[in-house]
C-alpha positions in Angstrom: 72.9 -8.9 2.5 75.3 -10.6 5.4 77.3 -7.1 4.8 74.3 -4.6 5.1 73.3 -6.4 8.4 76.9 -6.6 9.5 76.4 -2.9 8.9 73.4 -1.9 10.3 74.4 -4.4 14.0 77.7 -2.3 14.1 76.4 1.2 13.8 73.3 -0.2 15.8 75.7 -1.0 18.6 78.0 2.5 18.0 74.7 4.2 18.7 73.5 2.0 21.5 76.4 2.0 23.6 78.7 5.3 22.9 82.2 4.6 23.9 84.0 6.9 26.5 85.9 9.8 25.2 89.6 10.0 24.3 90.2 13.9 24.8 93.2 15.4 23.2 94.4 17.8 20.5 93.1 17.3 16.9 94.3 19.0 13.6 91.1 18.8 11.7 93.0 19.6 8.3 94.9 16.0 8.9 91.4 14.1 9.9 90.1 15.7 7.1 92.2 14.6 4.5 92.9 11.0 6.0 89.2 10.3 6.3 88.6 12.3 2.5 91.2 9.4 1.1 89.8 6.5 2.9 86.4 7.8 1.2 87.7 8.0 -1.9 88.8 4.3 -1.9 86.2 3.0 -0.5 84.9 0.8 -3.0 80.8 2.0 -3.0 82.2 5.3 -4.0 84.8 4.6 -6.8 81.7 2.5 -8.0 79.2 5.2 -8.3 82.5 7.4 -10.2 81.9 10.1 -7.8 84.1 13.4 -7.9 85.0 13.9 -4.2 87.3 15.7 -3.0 88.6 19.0 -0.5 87.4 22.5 -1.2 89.5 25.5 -1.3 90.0 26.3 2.0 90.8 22.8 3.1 93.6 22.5 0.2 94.8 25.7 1.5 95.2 24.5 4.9 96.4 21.3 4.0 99.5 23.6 1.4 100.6 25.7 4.5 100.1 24.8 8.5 96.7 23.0 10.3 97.5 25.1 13.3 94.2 27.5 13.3 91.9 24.2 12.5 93.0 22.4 16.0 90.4 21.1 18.2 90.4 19.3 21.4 88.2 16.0 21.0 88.5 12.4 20.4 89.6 11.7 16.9 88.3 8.6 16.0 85.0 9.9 16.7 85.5 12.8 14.6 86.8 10.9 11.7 83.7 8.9 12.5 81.7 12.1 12.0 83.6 12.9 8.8 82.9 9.3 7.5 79.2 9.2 8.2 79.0 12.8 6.4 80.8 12.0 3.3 79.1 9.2 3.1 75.5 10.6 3.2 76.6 12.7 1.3 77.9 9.9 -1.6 74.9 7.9 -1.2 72.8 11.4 -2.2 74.4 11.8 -5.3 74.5 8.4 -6.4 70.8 9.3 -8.9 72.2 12.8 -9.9 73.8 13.1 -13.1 76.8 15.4 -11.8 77.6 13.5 -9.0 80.2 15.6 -6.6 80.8 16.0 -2.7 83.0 18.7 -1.5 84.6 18.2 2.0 85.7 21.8 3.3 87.0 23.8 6.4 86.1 27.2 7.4 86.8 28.8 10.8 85.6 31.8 12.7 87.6 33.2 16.0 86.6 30.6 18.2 85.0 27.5 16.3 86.2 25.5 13.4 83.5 24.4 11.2 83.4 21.0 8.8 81.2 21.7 5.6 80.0 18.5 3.5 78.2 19.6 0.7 77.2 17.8 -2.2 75.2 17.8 -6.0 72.0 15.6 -4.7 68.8 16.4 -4.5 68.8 18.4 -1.5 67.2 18.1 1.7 63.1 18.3 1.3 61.1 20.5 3.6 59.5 17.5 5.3 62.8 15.8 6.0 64.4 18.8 7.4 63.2 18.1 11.4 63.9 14.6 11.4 67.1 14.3 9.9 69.2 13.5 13.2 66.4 11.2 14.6 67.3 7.4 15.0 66.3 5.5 12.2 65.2 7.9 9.9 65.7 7.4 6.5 64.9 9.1 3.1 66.4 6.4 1.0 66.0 2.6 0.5 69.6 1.8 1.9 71.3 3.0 4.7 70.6 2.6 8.4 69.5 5.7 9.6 71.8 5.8 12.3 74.1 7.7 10.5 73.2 11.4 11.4 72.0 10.8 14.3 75.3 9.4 15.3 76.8 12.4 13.9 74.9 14.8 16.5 75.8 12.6 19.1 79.5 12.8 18.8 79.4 16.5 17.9 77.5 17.5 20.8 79.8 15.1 22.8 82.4 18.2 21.7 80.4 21.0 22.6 79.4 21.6 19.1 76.3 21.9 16.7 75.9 20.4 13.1 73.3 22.6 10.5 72.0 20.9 7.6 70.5 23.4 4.9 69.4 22.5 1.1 70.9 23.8 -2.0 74.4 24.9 -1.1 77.1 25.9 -3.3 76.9 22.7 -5.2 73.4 22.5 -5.1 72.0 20.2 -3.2 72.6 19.6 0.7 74.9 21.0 3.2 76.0 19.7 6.5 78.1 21.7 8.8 79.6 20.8 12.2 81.0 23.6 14.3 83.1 22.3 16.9 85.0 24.7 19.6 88.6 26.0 18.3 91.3 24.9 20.6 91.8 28.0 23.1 95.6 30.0 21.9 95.1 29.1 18.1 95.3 32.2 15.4 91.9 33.1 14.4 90.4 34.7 11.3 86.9 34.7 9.4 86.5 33.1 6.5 
């Protein structure tokens, strides 16, 4: 319990009072995989024998260069969106019997996008409007600061996070499209 609230008062006071941006060039292929292995050993999740890990087109990325998945932004705070998502996402699959989060990369000519998707439930109808709104929860645990923290600091980068149910893995989805830093190589994927 003194680690729940020690919890909840520190994403209560990331939420509350939003620290000022650290601008600068991110590869999102390298925050990506950093915050995928910190996930990974977080304890909660090795717990709950999770299967988490990148998706095609991040391994790709990660096999050759980062170069067309660079943002500008602050990257603690978009490791801090990465965290939050995976660990929704975790937290989802925790009552499924296949229990697996994908974290994934696809880009378009000018934006980047980050795609969580995992084998949960989904996201019911109901839920869908109020998923980013402070304190709104759909399970027993968590805070439900979580998302909403996660719009924050994407829209702090100029960019938009979708949720949608039953995605490739079938359950829920959460992408975050953030601007592509301005002279990268683009391509659709």
């Amino acid at each position: 319990e003194t680690h729940q609230l020690s919890d909840w008062i520190g994403e209560f006071l990331d939420f509350a009072r939003p620290r000022p941006l650290q601008w600068g060039r991110c590869d999102l292929v390298d925050l990506a995989l950093q915050t995928l292995e910190a996930c990974q050993n977080d304890p909660r999740v090795a717990a709950a024998a999770i299967t988490l890990g990148p998706g095609a087109r991040l391994t790709a990325l990660a096999n050759g260069t980062g170069a067309e998945a660079e943002v500008e932004g602050d990257a603690v705070l978009l490791r801090q969106v990465l965290w939050n998502l995976l660990l929704n996402a975790c937290q989802a699959v925790q009552a499924s019997t296949v229990r697996r989060v994908e974290l994934d990369l696809v880009t378009e000519m000018d934006r980047v996008g980050i795609a969580v998707r995992d084998s949960g439930p989904g996201i019911a109808p109901e839920d869908q409007p109020h998923l980013f709104e402070p304190f709104y929860i759909t399970r027993g645990e968590g805070t439900g600061l979580g998302l909403a923290t996660v719009q924050r600091h994407v829209a702090a980068h100029r960019g938009e996070v979708i949720a949608k149910a039953r995605a490739e893995l079938g359950g829920a989805e959460f992408r975050v499209w953030l601007p592509r830093v301005h002279g990268a190589s683009g391509f659709s994927t």
